[in-house]
N, C-alpha and C positions, 0 to 999 in steps of 0.2 A: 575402508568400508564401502561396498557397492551398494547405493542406493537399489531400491525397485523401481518397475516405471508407477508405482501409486503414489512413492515419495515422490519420485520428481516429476509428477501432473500437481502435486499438492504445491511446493515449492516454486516451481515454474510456472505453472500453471499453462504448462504446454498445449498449443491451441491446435499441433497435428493430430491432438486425440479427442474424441469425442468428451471422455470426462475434463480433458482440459480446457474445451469449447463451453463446459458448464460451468468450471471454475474459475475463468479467468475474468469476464465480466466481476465476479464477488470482488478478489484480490485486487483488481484493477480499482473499483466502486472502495473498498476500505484504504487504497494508495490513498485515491486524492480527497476523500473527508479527514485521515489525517495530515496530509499536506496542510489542507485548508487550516485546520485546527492550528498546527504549530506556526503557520503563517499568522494567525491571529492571536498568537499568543506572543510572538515577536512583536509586532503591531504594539499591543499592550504595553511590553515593555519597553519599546521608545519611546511612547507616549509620556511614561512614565519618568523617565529619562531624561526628557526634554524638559515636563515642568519642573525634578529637582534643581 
C-alpha cells in the first residue's frame, strides 16, 4: 500500500512541507506530555514498590 504525501505529513509529520511545518510542533508537543505522563506513572510505581 502506497501511502500519499497527506499520510505521511500526518505520520511524519515531515517538516519539508509546509503542512508538515504546521504539524509537527502538535505531534512533537503530544510525544513529550506523554513521555512525561508515563515517566510519572513509573515514578508511582516504584514508589510504590519500594514501600511494599
Amino acid at each position: 500500500m502506497k501511502l500519499n504525501d497527506k499520510h505521511r505529513i500526518v505520520f511524519a509529520g515531515d517538516p519539508a512541507t509546509d503542512a508538515g511545518k504546521n504539524t509537527t510542533p502538535d505531534l512533537l508537543g503530544y510525544g513529550y506530555i506523554r513521555l512525561a505522563y508515563v515517566a510519572l506513572r513509573q515514578k508511582e510505581k516504584g514508589r510504590a514498590a519500594m514501600l511494599e
